[in-house]
C-alpha positions in Angstrom: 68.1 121.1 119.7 71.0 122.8 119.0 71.1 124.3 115.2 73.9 123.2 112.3 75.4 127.1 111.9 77.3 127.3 108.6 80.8 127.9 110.1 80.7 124.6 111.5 81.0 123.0 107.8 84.1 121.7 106.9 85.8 123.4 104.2 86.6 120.4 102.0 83.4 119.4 102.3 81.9 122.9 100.8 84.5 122.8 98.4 83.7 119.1 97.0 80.1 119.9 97.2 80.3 123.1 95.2 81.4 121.2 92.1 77.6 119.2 92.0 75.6 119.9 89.4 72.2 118.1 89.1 72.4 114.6 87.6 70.7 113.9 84.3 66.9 112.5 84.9 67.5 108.9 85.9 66.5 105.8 83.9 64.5 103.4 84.9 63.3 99.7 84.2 62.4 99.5 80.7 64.4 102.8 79.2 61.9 105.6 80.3 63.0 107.9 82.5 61.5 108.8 85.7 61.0 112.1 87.1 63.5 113.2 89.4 62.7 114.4 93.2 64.1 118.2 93.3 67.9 118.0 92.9 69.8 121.5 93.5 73.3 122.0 92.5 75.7 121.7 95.3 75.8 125.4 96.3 71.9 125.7 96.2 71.9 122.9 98.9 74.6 124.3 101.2 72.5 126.9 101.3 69.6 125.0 102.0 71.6 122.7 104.4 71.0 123.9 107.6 67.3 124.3 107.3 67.1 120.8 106.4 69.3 119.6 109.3 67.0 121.4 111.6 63.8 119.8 110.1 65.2 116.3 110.9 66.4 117.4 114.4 62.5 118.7 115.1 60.9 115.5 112.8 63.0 112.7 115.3 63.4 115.3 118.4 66.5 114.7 118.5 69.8 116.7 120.1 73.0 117.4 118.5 75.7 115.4 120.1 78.3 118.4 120.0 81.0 115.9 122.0 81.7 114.4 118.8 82.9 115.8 115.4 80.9 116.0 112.0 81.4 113.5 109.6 81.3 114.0 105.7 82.0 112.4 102.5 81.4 114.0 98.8 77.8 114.2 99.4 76.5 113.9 102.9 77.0 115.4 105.9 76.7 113.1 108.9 76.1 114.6 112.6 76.2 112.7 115.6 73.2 112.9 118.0 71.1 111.7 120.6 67.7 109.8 120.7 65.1 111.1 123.1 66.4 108.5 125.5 69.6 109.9 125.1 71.5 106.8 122.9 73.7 107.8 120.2 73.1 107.7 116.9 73.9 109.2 113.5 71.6 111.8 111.1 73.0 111.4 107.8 71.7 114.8 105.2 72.4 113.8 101.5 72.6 115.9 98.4 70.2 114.5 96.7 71.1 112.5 93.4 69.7 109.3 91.7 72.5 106.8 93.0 71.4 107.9 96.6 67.4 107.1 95.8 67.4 103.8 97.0 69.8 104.1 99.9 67.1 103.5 102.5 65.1 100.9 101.0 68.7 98.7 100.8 69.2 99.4 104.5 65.1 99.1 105.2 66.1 95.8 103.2 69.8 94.3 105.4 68.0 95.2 108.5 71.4 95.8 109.9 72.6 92.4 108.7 76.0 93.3 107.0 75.4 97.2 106.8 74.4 100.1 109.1 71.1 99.9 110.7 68.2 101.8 109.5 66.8 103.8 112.5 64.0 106.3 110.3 64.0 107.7 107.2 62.7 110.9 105.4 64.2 110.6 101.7 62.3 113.4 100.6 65.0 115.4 102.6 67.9 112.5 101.6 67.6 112.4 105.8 68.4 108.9 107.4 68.9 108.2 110.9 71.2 105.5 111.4 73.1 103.8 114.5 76.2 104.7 115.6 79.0 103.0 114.7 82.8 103.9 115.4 83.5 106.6 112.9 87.1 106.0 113.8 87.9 102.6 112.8 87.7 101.1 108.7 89.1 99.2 106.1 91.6 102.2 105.0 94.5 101.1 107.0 96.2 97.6 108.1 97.2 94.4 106.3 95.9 94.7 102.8 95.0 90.8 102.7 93.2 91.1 105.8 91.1 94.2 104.7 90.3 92.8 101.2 89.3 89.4 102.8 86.7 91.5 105.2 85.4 93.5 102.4 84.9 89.7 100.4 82.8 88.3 103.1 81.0 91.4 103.6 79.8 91.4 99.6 78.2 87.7 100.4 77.0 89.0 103.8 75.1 91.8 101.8 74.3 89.6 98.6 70.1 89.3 98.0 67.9 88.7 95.1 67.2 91.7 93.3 64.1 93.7 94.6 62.0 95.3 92.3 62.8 98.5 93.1 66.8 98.5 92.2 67.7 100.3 89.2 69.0 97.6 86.5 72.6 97.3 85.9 71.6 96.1 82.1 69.8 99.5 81.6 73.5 101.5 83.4 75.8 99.0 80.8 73.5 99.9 77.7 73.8 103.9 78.2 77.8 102.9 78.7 77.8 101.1 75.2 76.7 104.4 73.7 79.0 106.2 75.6 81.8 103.9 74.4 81.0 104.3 70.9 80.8 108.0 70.9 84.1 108.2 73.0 85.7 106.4 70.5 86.0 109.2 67.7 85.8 111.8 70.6 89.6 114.0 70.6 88.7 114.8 74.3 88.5 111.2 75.4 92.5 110.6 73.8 93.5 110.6 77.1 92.1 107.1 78.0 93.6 104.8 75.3 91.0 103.8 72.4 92.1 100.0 72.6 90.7 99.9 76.1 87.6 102.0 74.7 87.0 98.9 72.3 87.7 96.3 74.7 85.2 97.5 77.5 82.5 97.8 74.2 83.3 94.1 73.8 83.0 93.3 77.4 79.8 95.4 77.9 77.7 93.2 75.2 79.2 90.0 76.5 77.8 91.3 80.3 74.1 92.1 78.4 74.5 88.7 76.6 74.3 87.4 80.6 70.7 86.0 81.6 72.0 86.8 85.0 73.1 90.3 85.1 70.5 91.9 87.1 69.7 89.1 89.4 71.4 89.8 92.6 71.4 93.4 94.7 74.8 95.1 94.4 76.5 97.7 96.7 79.0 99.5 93.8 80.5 101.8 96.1 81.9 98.8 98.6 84.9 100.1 99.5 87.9 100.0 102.1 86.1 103.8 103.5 82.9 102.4 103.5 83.2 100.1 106.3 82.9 100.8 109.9 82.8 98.9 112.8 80.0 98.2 115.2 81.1 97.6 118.4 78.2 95.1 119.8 79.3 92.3 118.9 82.1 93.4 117.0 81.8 92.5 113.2 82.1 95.3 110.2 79.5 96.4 108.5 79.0 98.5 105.3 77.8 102.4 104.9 76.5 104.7 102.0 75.0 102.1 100.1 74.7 102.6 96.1 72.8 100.0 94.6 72.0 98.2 91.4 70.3 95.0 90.3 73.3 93.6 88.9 76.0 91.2 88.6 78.0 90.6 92.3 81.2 91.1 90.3 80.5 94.5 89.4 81.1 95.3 93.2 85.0 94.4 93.1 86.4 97.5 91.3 86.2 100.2 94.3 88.4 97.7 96.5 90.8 98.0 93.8 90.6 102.3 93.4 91.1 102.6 97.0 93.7 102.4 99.4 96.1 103.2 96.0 99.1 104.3 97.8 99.2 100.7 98.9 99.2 100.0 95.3 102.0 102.2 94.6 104.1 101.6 97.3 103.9 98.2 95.8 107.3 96.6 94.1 104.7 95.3 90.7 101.9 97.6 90.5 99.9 95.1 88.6 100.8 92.1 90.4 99.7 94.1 93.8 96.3 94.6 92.5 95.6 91.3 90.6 96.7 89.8 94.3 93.6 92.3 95.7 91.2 90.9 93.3 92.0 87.1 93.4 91.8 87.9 97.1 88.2 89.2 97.4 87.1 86.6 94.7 88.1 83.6 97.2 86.0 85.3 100.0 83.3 86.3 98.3 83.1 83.1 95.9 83.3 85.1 92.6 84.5 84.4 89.4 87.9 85.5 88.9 88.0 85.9 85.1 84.3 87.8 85.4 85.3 90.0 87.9 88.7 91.2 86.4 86.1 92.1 82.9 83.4 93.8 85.2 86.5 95.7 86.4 87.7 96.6 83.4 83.7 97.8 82.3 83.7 99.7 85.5 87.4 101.5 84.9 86.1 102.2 81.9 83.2 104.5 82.6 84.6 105.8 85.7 87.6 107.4 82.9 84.6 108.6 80.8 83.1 110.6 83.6 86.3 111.7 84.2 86.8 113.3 80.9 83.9 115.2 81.0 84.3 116.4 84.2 86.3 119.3 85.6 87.3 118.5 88.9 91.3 118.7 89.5 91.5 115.1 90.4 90.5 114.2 86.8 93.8 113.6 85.1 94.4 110.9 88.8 91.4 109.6 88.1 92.1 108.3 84.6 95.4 107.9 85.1 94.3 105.3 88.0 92.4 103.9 85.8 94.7 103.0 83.3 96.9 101.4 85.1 93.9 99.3 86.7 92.7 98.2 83.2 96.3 97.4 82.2 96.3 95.1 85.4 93.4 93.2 84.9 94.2 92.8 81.1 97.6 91.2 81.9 95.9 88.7 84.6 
């Protein structure tokens, strides 16, 4: 077992993960909220970082496959290693936060049908071994029709009844319908334009006025970079699951936020990603009209977090989101 030494973390990762502050205690089904697992800010777990990867190397005895690079995204770090019989697989440590509380019961739940396989799990630790996939090869790059037709028949690949244990995506949309309202007199949130504040309030109560909208599980964060490809038999397959008990449309709007200098290399900005969404719709068998409102709902709230926070991709992000909103309003 060869230990994770702090030099060996990539700088953009410590830098992303140094802006993490502890997430509000999540709600859960019925309004109450929940008590929270222990959730450290983002330096407090680099720090702790290394002790935890060494208690999931001892826990699954496993070795650190130091032929391959680390992998990281904005929360987890993701090591490559090998089995006691010497197969490959991945160990995935997460800072923990509510959107990753369920990650291993959706996987426990695909059983590698449509996502990564679930090898163990210790989510006291946000520590998941998972099968090796090729890091090198996703949805970010090639034919932009091609990519946004995989990612459609993925979402029905992955679609299930909701379980009991998936947060409810009516309990997310009735915190945003507060947040709307307040935004609306708020000077700080000027920079996304009030008319779309109004319009996503409208479209959040017509989404609660659904019977349906938490009846099916949901992967929001479905994105180009969230697709890998598993070698045997060859197929794609989804990562980093963040899930709801939801509506399946409310999974559209990260194919759209991704990839965007496709989208503005494109000669009609709009028209580019209108053609994205009627794309996915027609493999995943969605609703065109609902999914360009979910979108807009989604753009929305991702430009309210935004305002509030500090990172410096803030001003991108609601600028991004604008223009999206502007997009789907026009279609």
């Amino acid at each position: 077992m060869t230990a994770l030494l702090p030099e060996e973390l990539p700088e953009q990762f410590v830098d992303a993960v140094r802006q993490h502050v502890p997430d509000p205690e999540p709600v859960r089904r019925g309004g109450a909220p929940a008590r929270p697992p222990y959730r450290p800010d983002g330096q407090t777990w680099l720090a702790e970082l290394p002790a935890r990867v060494a208690a999931a190397l001892g826990r699954w005895e496993l070795a650190r496959d130091t032929g391959h690079p680390l992998r990281w995204g904005f929360t987890a770090l993701v090591l490559p290693v090998l089995l006691p019989d010497g197969s490959p697989a991945m160990l995935k440590v997460g800072w923990p936060h509510p959107e990753a509380d369920q990650e291993h019961l959706a996987l426990r739940l695909w059983q590698g049908r449509g996502a990564v396989r679930l090898l163990a799990a210790e989510p006291a630790d946000t520590a998941y071994l998972l099968e090796r996939l090729d890091p090198t090869r996703d949805l970010g790059s090639g034919s932009v029709r091609e990519t946004t037709e995989a990612l459609g028949r993925l979402l029905t690949r992955l679609d299930r009844p909701a379980p009991p244990w998936a947060p409810l995506l009516s309990d997310e949309l009735r915190l945003l319908r507060t947040d709307l309202a307040r935004a609306t007199g708020d000077p700080a949130a000027a920079r996304f334009p009030r008319r779309m504040l109004q319009h996503a309030s409208a479209l959040v109560a017509d989404l609660l006025g659904e019977d349906d909208v938490d009846s099916r599980l949901v992967h929001t964060d479905l994105h180009q970079m969230n697709v890998l490809w598993r070698p045997d038999p060859g197929e794609w397959v989804a990562i980093d699951p963040k899930v709801v008990a939801g509506d399946p449309h409310w999974a559209v709007a990260p194919s759209l936020w991704n990839r965007w200098e496709d989208s503005l290399a494109a000669p009609d900005l709009g028209a580019h990603l209108l053609g994205r969404l009627e794309v996915l719709c027609e493999a995943a068998g969605l609703d065109r009209d609902r999914a360009r409102a979910a979108t807009i709902v989604r753009m929305a709230q991702n430009a309210l977090w935004a305002v509030r926070d500090r990172r410096t991709e803030s001003e991108e992000e609601i600028t991004r989101a604008v223009a999206i909103v502007k997009a789907m309003q026009r279609g």
